[in-house]
N, C-alpha and C positions, 0 to 999 in steps of 0.2 A: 504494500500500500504506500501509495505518496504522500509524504507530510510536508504539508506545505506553510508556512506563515505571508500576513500581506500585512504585516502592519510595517507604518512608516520607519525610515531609517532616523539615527543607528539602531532605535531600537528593534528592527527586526533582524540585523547582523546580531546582536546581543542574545538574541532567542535560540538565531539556530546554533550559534559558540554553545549554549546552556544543552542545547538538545543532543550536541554530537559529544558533550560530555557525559549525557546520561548513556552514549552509544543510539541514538538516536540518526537517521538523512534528514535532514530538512531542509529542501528547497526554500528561496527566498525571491518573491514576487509581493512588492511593497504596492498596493494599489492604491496608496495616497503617502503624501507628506505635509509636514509641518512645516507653515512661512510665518515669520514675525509679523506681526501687527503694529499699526501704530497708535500708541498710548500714552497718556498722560498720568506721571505720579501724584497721589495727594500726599500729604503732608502727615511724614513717616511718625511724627509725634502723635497722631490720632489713634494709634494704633498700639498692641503688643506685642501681637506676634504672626507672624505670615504664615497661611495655611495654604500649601502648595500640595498637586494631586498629578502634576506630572514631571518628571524631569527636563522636557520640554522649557518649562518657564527658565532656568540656570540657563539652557541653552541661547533661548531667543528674544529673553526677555531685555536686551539689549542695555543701555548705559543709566535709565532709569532705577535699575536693579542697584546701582550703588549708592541710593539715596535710602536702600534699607537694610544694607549689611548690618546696621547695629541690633536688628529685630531678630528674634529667634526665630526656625523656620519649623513646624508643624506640619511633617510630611505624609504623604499618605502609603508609604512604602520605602525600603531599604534602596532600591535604586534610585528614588527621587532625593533621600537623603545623601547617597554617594554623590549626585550630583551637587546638590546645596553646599556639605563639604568642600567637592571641588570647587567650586566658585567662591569659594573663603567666607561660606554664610556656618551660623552656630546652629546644629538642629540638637533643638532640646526633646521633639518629642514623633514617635513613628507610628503610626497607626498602624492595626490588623485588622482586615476586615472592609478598608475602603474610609474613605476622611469620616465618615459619622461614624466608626468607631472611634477618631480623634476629640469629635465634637461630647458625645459621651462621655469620655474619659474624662473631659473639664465641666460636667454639669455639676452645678452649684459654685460655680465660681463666676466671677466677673468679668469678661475680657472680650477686646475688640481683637478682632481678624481683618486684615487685609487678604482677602481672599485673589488668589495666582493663580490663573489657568487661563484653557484653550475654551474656543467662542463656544463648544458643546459643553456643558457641564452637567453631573450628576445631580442631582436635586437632595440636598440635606436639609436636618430640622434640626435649628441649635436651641437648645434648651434656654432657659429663662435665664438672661443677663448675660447670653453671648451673643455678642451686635458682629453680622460679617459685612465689609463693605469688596465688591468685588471689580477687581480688571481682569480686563481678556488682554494676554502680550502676544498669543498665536490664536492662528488656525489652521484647521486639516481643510486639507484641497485634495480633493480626491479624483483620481487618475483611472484612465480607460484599463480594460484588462489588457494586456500585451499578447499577442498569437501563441507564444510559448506555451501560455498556462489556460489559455481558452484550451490548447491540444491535450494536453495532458489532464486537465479535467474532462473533457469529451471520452479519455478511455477509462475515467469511471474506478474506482478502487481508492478514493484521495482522500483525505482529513485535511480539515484546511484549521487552523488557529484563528482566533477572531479573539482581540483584546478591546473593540471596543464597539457599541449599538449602533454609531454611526459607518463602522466599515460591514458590520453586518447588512445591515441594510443595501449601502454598496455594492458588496459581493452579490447579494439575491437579487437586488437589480440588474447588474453586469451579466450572470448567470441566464435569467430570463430574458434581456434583450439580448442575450448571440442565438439562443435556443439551447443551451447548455440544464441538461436533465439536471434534476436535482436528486433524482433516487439514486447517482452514483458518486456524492457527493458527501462525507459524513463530517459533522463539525463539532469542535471542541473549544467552548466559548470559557469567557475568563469570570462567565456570569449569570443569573438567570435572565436578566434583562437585556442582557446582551441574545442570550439564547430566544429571547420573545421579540427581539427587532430582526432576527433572520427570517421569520417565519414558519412554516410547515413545510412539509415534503421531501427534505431531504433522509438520506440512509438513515444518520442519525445522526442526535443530536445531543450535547450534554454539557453539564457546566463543573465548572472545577467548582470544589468545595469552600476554597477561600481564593479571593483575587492577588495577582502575582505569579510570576513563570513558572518557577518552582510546582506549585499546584495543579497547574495548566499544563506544564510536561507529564506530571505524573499522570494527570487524567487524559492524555495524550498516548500516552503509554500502554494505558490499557485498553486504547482504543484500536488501535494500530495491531 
């Protein structure tokens, strides 16, 4: 069977390095990428601490980003902290589970968020006396399927990775306009939501238990 990942770079190089360490193939057909935005910083003193959900924002969030190196960053996973790191930010706190496990962890406290990320965002509920004020520094632009990976989906046997509701969508789009069956197509989402923006009809379909690669390979794994 073919494993295949489409999510943007680097992080879909990142995936299949993780995949061929578990002894994993994984093709790499990125069917969109991430482009900076242009944005405006508010005034890092309104704030406490930055609650970022992709490593994307260190990446593109471009020279505004050093008007809040003093703010801790409140990540929603280990590689959006590696990146925070790299870019000489303090992260004091990592989420499991996706950022409203973050926002949970501080219910019953006080504190403002400058909320970082891309134009699609997850929808959270911050408990009473957590104010989030939000900028978008990227967006996903998403890109035609290339012939390579129409062909090699057409012979049917394939797992495709899907890290996020808006390439899902994508993919079943792209899939239905070439005429590309979906019953030979099996998918291994980073999510339930993710797994409910693909739709129906393919082989199959299923979500890793917690979001992050690690989970997503293993539930790849046993899919394969």
């Amino acid at each position: 069977m073919s494993l295949i990942v489409i999510r943007p770079e680097p992080g879909a190089t990142s995936t299949a390095a993780a995949a061929r360490a578990r002894g994993l193939d994984m093709e790499v057909f990125p069917l969109s990428e991430a482009q900076a935005t242009q944005w405006s910083a508010p005034d890092p003193q309104n704030f406490d601490a930055l609650l970022v959900g992709s490593a994307n924002v260190f990446r593109l969030g471009g020279a505004w980003m050093d008007a809040f190196r003093k703010l801790p960053v409140h990540a929603v996973g280990q590689t959006t902290a590696e990146a925070a790191r790299s870019a000489g930010f303090q992260v004091d706190l990592i989420g499991k589970g996706g950022l409203q496990s973050i926002l949970d962890a501080q219910a019953g406290q006080t504190i403002r968020y400058l909320r970082l990320g891309g134009a699609e965002r997850v929808a959270v509920n911050p408990a009473p006396g957590t104010v989030i004020e939000a900028r978008t520094v990227y967006e996903i632009v998403h890109l035609p399927m290339p012939q390579a990976l129409a062909d090699r989906l057409r012979e049917g046997k394939a797992l495709v990775l899907l890290h996020s509701a808006g390439a899902a969508r994508h993919f079943a789009a792209e899939c239905d306009g070439l005429g590309i069956a979906r019953g030979g197509i099996g998918l291994a989402c980073l999510g339930p939501r993710i797994a409910e923006a693909a739709g129906e009809g393919w082989a199959t379909i299923a979500s890793a238990p917690q979001p992050g690669d690690a989970a997503l390979l293993a539930l790849a794994a046993e899919l394969v």
